[in-house]
C-alpha positions as CSV (number, residue, x, y, z in Angstrom):
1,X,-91.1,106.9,118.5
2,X,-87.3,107.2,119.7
3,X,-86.9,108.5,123.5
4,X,-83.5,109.5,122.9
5,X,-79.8,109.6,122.7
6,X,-80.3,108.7,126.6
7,X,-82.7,106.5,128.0
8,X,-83.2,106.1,131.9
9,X,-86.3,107.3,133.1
10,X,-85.0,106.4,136.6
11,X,-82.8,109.6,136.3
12,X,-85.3,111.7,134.5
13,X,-83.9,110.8,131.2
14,X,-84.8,112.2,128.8
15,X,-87.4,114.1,131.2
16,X,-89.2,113.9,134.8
17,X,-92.0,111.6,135.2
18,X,-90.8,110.0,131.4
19,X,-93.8,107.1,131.3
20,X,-96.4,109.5,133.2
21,X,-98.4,110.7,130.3
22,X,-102.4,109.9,130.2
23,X,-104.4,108.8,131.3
24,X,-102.2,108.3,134.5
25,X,-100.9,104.3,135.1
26,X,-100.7,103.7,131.4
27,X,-97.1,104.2,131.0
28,X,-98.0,106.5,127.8
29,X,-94.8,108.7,127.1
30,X,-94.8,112.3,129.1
31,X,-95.6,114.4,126.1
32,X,-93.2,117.1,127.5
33,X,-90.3,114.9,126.7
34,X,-88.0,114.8,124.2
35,X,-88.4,111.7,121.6
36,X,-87.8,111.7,117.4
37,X,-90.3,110.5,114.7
38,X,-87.9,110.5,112.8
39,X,-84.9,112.0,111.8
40,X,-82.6,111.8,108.6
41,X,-78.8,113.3,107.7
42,X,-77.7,112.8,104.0
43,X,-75.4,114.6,101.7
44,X,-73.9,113.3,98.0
45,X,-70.1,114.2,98.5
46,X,-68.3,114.7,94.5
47,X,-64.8,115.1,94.4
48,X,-61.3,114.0,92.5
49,X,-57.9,114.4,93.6
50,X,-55.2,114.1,90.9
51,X,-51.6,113.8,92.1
52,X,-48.3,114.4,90.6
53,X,-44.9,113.2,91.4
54,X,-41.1,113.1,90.7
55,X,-38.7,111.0,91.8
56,X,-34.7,110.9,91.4
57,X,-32.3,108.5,92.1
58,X,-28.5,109.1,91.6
59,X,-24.8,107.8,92.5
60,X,-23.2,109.6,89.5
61,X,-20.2,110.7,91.6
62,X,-18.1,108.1,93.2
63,X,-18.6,108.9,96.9
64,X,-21.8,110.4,96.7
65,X,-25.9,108.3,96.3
66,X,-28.5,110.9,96.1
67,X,-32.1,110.1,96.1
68,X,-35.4,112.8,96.2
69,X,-39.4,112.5,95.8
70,X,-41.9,115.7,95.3
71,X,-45.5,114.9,95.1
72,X,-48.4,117.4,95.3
73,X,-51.9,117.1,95.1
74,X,-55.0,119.6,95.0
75,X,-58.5,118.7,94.6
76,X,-62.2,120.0,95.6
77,X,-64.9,118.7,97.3
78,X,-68.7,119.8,96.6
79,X,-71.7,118.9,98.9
80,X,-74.5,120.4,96.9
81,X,-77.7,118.9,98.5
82,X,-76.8,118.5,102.2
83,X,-80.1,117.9,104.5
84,X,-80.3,117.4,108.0
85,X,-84.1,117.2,108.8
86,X,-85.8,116.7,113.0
87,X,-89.4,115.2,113.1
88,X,-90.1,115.0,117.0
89,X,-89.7,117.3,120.1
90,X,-86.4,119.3,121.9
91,X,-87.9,119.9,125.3
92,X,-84.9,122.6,125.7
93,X,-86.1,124.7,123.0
94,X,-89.5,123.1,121.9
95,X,-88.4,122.8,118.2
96,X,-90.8,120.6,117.1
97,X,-89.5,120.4,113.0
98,X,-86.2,121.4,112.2
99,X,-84.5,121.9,108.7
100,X,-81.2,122.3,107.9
101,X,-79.8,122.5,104.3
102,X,-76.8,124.2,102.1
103,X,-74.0,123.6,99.8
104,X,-70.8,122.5,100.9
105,X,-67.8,123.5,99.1
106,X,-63.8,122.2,100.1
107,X,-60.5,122.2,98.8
108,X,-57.4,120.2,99.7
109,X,-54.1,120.8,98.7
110,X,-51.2,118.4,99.8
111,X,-47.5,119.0,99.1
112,X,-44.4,116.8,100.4
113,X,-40.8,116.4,99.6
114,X,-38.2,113.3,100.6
115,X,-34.4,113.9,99.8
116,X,-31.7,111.6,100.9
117,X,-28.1,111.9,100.6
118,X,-25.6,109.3,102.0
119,X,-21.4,110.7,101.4
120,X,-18.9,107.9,101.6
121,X,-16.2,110.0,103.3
122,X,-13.7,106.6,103.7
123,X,-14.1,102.9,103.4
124,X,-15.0,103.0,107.0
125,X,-17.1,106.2,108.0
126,X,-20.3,107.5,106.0
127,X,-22.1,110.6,106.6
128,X,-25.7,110.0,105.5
129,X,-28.6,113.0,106.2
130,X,-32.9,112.6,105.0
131,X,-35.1,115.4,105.0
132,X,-38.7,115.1,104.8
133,X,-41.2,118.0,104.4
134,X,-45.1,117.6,103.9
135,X,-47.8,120.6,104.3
136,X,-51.8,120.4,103.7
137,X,-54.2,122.9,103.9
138,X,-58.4,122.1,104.1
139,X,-60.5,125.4,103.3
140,X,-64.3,124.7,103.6
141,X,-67.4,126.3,103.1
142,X,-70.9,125.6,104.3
143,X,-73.7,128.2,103.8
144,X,-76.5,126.9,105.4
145,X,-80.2,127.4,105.8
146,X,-82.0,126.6,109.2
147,X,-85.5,126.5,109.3
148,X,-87.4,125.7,113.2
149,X,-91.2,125.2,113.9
150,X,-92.1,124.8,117.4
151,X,-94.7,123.4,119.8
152,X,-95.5,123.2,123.1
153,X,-95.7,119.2,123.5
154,X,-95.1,116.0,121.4
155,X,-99.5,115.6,121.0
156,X,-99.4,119.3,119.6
157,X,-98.0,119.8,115.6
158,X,-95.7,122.5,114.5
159,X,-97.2,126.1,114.6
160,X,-96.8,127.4,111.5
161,X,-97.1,131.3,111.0
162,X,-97.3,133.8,108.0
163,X,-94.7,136.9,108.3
164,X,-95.4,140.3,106.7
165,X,-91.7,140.5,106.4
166,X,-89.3,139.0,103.4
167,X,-88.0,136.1,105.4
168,X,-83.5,135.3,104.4
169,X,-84.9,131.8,103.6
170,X,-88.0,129.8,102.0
171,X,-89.5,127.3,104.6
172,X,-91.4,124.6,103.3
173,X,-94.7,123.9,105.7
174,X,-94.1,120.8,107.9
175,X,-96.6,117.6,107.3
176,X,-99.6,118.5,109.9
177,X,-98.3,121.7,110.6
178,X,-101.3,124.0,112.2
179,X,-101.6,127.4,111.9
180,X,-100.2,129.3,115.2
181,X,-97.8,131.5,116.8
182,X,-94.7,129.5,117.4
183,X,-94.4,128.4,121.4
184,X,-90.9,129.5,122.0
185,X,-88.8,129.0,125.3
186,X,-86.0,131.4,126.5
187,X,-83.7,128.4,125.1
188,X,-85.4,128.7,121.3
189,X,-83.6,129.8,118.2
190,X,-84.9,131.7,115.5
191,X,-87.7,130.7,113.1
192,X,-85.5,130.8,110.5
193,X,-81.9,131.4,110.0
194,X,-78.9,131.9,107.3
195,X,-75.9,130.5,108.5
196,X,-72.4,131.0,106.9
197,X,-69.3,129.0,108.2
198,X,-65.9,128.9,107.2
199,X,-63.0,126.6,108.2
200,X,-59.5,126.2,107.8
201,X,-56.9,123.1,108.9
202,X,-53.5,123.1,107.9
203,X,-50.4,121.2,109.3
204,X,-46.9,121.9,108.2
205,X,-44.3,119.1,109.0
206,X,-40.4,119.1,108.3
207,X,-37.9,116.3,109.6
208,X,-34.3,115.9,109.7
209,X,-32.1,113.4,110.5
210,X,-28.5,113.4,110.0
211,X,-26.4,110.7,110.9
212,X,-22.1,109.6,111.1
213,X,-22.0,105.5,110.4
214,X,-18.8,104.0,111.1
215,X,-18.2,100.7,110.7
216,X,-18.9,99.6,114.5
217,X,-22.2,101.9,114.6
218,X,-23.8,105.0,114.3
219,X,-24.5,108.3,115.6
220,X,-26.7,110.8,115.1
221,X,-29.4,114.1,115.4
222,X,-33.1,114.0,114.8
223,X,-34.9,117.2,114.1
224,X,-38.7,117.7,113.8
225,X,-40.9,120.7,113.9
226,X,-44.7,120.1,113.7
227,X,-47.1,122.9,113.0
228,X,-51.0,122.7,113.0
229,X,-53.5,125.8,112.6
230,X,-57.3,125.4,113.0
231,X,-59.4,128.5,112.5
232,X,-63.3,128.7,112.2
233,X,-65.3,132.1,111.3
234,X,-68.7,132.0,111.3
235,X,-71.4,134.8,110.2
Protein backbone atom coordinates (compact mmCIF):
# COMPACT_ATOMS: atom_id res chain seq x y z
CA UNK A 1 0.00 0.00 0.00
CA UNK A 2 1.14 3.60 -1.13
CA UNK A 3 0.48 6.42 1.65
CA UNK A 4 0.58 9.06 -0.87
CA UNK A 5 1.84 11.85 -3.01
CA UNK A 6 2.87 13.29 0.56
CA UNK A 7 4.17 11.51 3.28
CA UNK A 8 4.78 13.14 6.89
CA UNK A 9 2.69 11.77 9.46
CA UNK A 10 4.26 14.40 11.76
CA UNK A 11 2.02 16.98 9.88
CA UNK A 12 -0.93 14.84 9.51
CA UNK A 13 0.03 13.75 6.09
CA UNK A 14 -1.78 12.21 4.46
CA UNK A 15 -4.28 12.18 7.64
CA UNK A 16 -4.33 12.73 11.66
CA UNK A 17 -3.13 10.06 13.73
CA UNK A 18 -1.56 8.33 10.12
CA UNK A 19 0.10 4.99 12.00
CA UNK A 20 -2.84 4.86 14.73
CA UNK A 21 -4.94 2.16 13.27
CA UNK A 22 -5.64 -1.24 15.46
CA UNK A 23 -5.15 -2.45 17.63
CA UNK A 24 -3.64 0.79 19.16
CA UNK A 25 0.64 0.75 19.37
CA UNK A 26 0.85 -1.34 16.33
CA UNK A 27 1.61 1.31 13.96
CA UNK A 28 -1.10 -0.34 11.44
CA UNK A 29 -2.14 2.49 8.91
CA UNK A 30 -5.31 4.81 10.11
CA UNK A 31 -7.80 3.23 7.89
CA UNK A 32 -9.40 6.77 7.40
CA UNK A 33 -6.41 7.77 5.43
CA UNK A 34 -5.78 8.17 2.08
CA UNK A 35 -3.28 5.36 0.47
CA UNK A 36 -3.45 3.55 -3.29
CA UNK A 37 -3.44 -0.32 -4.06
CA UNK A 38 -2.79 0.52 -6.91
CA UNK A 39 -3.22 2.71 -9.61
CA UNK A 40 -2.56 2.69 -13.52
CA UNK A 41 -2.75 5.59 -16.43
CA UNK A 42 -2.29 4.22 -20.08
CA UNK A 43 -3.28 5.37 -23.43
CA UNK A 44 -1.99 3.95 -27.18
CA UNK A 45 -1.43 7.49 -28.98
CA UNK A 46 -1.66 6.81 -33.33
CA UNK A 47 -0.80 9.56 -35.37
CA UNK A 48 1.21 10.90 -38.70
CA UNK A 49 2.11 14.17 -39.64
CA UNK A 50 3.08 14.65 -43.37
CA UNK A 51 4.77 17.92 -44.31
CA UNK A 52 5.16 19.83 -47.37
CA UNK A 53 7.52 22.46 -48.50
CA UNK A 54 8.89 24.92 -51.07
CA UNK A 55 11.73 26.64 -51.27
CA UNK A 56 13.20 29.51 -53.75
CA UNK A 57 16.35 30.86 -54.17
CA UNK A 58 17.11 33.73 -56.79
CA UNK A 59 19.58 36.59 -57.87
CA UNK A 60 18.22 36.76 -61.44
CA UNK A 61 18.41 40.56 -61.48
CA UNK A 62 21.74 42.22 -61.02
CA UNK A 63 21.18 44.07 -57.73
CA UNK A 64 18.67 42.05 -56.31
CA UNK A 65 19.16 37.98 -54.21
CA UNK A 66 15.74 36.79 -53.22
CA UNK A 67 15.33 33.81 -51.13
CA UNK A 68 11.64 32.31 -49.60
CA UNK A 69 10.50 28.85 -47.70
CA UNK A 70 6.58 27.74 -47.14
CA UNK A 71 6.12 24.66 -45.25
CA UNK A 72 2.81 23.34 -43.76
CA UNK A 73 1.80 20.50 -42.03
CA UNK A 74 -1.61 18.90 -40.66
CA UNK A 75 -1.94 15.74 -39.05
CA UNK A 76 -4.43 13.88 -36.33
CA UNK A 77 -3.93 12.29 -33.26
CA UNK A 78 -6.33 9.39 -31.92
CA UNK A 79 -6.36 8.06 -28.33
CA UNK A 80 -8.93 5.38 -28.63
CA UNK A 81 -8.47 3.29 -25.33
CA UNK A 82 -7.46 5.84 -22.74
CA UNK A 83 -7.77 4.38 -18.97
CA UNK A 84 -7.10 6.00 -15.84
CA UNK A 85 -8.06 3.45 -13.05
CA UNK A 86 -7.77 4.33 -8.62
CA UNK A 87 -7.67 1.15 -6.43
CA UNK A 88 -7.32 2.61 -2.72
CA UNK A 89 -9.08 5.46 -0.72
CA UNK A 90 -9.60 9.63 -1.22
CA UNK A 91 -10.36 10.53 2.39
CA UNK A 92 -11.82 13.97 0.67
CA UNK A 93 -14.39 12.31 -1.09
CA UNK A 94 -14.20 8.55 -0.04
CA UNK A 95 -13.94 7.29 -3.66
CA UNK A 96 -12.76 4.06 -2.95
CA UNK A 97 -12.58 2.73 -7.01
CA UNK A 98 -12.42 5.18 -9.68
CA UNK A 99 -12.65 4.69 -13.53
CA UNK A 100 -11.97 6.94 -16.08
CA UNK A 101 -11.97 6.04 -19.80
CA UNK A 102 -12.74 7.67 -23.47
CA UNK A 103 -11.44 8.40 -26.82
CA UNK A 104 -9.22 11.08 -27.54
CA UNK A 105 -9.31 12.73 -30.75
CA UNK A 106 -6.57 15.86 -31.95
CA UNK A 107 -5.60 17.70 -34.84
CA UNK A 108 -2.55 19.89 -35.56
CA UNK A 109 -2.04 22.05 -38.29
CA UNK A 110 1.29 24.04 -38.65
CA UNK A 111 1.97 26.70 -41.34
CA UNK A 112 5.24 29.03 -41.72
CA UNK A 113 6.72 31.22 -44.24
CA UNK A 114 10.66 32.69 -44.46
CA UNK A 115 11.28 35.36 -47.32
CA UNK A 116 14.48 37.23 -47.58
CA UNK A 117 15.38 39.91 -49.86
CA UNK A 118 18.86 41.78 -49.70
CA UNK A 119 18.99 45.10 -52.66
CA UNK A 120 22.48 46.14 -53.55
CA UNK A 121 21.63 49.90 -53.84
CA UNK A 122 25.67 50.84 -54.51
CA UNK A 123 28.94 49.10 -54.04
CA UNK A 124 28.82 50.44 -50.58
CA UNK A 125 25.21 50.42 -49.03
CA UNK A 126 22.72 47.36 -49.13
CA UNK A 127 19.30 47.32 -47.99
CA UNK A 128 18.52 43.78 -46.84
CA UNK A 129 14.77 42.95 -45.03
CA UNK A 130 13.50 38.94 -43.70
CA UNK A 131 10.19 38.17 -42.77
CA UNK A 132 9.16 35.19 -40.91
CA UNK A 133 5.61 34.07 -40.28
CA UNK A 134 4.56 30.73 -38.49
CA UNK A 135 0.90 29.86 -37.01
CA UNK A 136 -0.37 26.37 -35.34
CA UNK A 137 -3.51 25.51 -34.16
CA UNK A 138 -4.21 22.17 -31.57
CA UNK A 139 -8.08 21.25 -31.50
CA UNK A 140 -8.73 18.22 -29.10
CA UNK A 141 -11.35 16.10 -28.03
CA UNK A 142 -11.85 13.90 -25.07
CA UNK A 143 -15.28 12.41 -24.26
CA UNK A 144 -14.81 10.66 -21.22
CA UNK A 145 -16.54 8.21 -18.90
CA UNK A 146 -16.15 8.46 -15.01
CA UNK A 147 -17.21 5.86 -13.06
CA UNK A 148 -16.77 6.27 -8.69
CA UNK A 149 -17.48 3.60 -5.93
CA UNK A 150 -17.13 4.63 -2.45
CA UNK A 151 -16.53 3.52 1.10
CA UNK A 152 -16.25 4.62 4.23
CA UNK A 153 -12.56 3.34 5.22
CA UNK A 154 -9.59 1.59 3.51
CA UNK A 155 -10.75 -2.09 5.59
CA UNK A 156 -14.33 -1.53 3.97
CA UNK A 157 -14.71 -2.58 -0.20
CA UNK A 158 -16.51 -0.48 -2.62
CA UNK A 159 -20.40 -0.40 -2.22
CA UNK A 160 -21.73 -1.35 -5.14
CA UNK A 161 -25.50 -0.51 -5.90
CA UNK A 162 -28.22 -1.48 -8.53
CA UNK A 163 -30.18 1.83 -10.06
CA UNK A 164 -33.80 1.53 -11.42
CA UNK A 165 -32.71 4.29 -13.71
CA UNK A 166 -30.73 3.93 -17.31
CA UNK A 167 -27.45 5.04 -16.08
CA UNK A 168 -25.24 7.67 -19.23
CA UNK A 169 -22.45 4.95 -18.75
CA UNK A 170 -21.83 1.00 -18.09
CA UNK A 171 -19.79 0.47 -14.85
CA UNK A 172 -18.03 -2.64 -14.56
CA UNK A 173 -18.28 -4.08 -10.64
CA UNK A 174 -15.00 -3.45 -8.83
CA UNK A 175 -12.93 -6.76 -7.55
CA UNK A 176 -14.58 -7.27 -3.90
CA UNK A 177 -17.06 -4.83 -4.38
CA UNK A 178 -20.10 -5.51 -1.71
CA UNK A 179 -23.37 -4.73 -2.26
CA UNK A 180 -24.36 -1.21 -0.41
CA UNK A 181 -25.40 2.28 -0.67
CA UNK A 182 -22.49 4.24 -1.66
CA UNK A 183 -20.90 6.25 1.64
CA UNK A 184 -20.69 9.68 0.16
CA UNK A 185 -19.22 12.95 1.74
CA UNK A 186 -20.34 16.55 0.99
CA UNK A 187 -16.90 16.55 -1.12
CA UNK A 188 -18.04 13.25 -3.41
CA UNK A 189 -18.81 13.26 -7.08
CA UNK A 190 -21.25 11.45 -8.88
CA UNK A 191 -21.57 7.62 -9.16
CA UNK A 192 -21.12 7.94 -12.58
CA UNK A 193 -20.47 10.57 -15.01
CA UNK A 194 -20.16 11.61 -18.90
CA UNK A 195 -17.72 14.10 -19.42
CA UNK A 196 -17.05 16.07 -22.68
CA UNK A 197 -14.08 18.40 -23.09
CA UNK A 198 -12.87 20.40 -25.76
CA UNK A 199 -9.59 22.44 -26.24
CA UNK A 200 -8.12 24.76 -28.43
CA UNK A 201 -4.26 26.27 -28.54
CA UNK A 202 -3.15 28.35 -31.18
CA UNK A 203 -0.10 30.86 -31.55
CA UNK A 204 0.30 33.12 -34.45
CA UNK A 205 3.94 34.65 -34.87
CA UNK A 206 5.18 37.23 -37.53
CA UNK A 207 8.77 38.83 -37.54
CA UNK A 208 10.36 41.52 -39.38
CA UNK A 209 13.61 42.83 -39.63
CA UNK A 210 14.79 45.31 -41.97
CA UNK A 211 18.14 46.44 -42.09
CA UNK A 212 20.61 49.52 -44.10
CA UNK A 213 24.43 47.80 -44.25
CA UNK A 214 26.99 50.12 -45.20
CA UNK A 215 30.23 49.25 -45.55
CA UNK A 216 31.41 50.48 -41.86
CA UNK A 217 28.17 48.77 -40.21
CA UNK A 218 24.70 48.42 -39.95
CA UNK A 219 21.49 49.76 -38.91
CA UNK A 220 18.32 48.55 -38.42
CA UNK A 221 14.34 47.82 -37.07
CA UNK A 222 13.08 44.66 -35.53
CA UNK A 223 9.40 43.92 -35.51
CA UNK A 224 7.59 41.08 -33.75
CA UNK A 225 4.04 40.45 -32.90
CA UNK A 226 3.31 37.18 -30.89
CA UNK A 227 -0.25 35.98 -30.51
CA UNK A 228 -1.36 32.89 -28.27
CA UNK A 229 -5.15 31.81 -27.69
CA UNK A 230 -6.12 29.01 -25.20
CA UNK A 231 -9.73 28.17 -24.82
CA UNK A 232 -11.34 25.09 -22.95
CA UNK A 233 -15.27 24.26 -23.02
CA UNK A 234 -16.35 21.68 -21.16
CA UNK A 235 -20.03 19.92 -20.95
Amino acid sequence: MDLGWSLNAGANQPCGNTFGGAPVGSGNVNPACSAGFSYSSHGRTRTNTPTEQLSLQSNYWKDWDFSARISYSAGDTNVLDYNDALFGRVSRTNVRNDSFTGPVHGRRVAGSADFGVTWRVTDQLSFLDSFHYSNWHDPAEFLASECSFFSASLLVPANVFSSTATLPAACGTPTGGVAGTPVHSASSGPDVGVLEVSRFLKLDEKTNLAELEYAFGRLGCRYRSRTIADATCAS
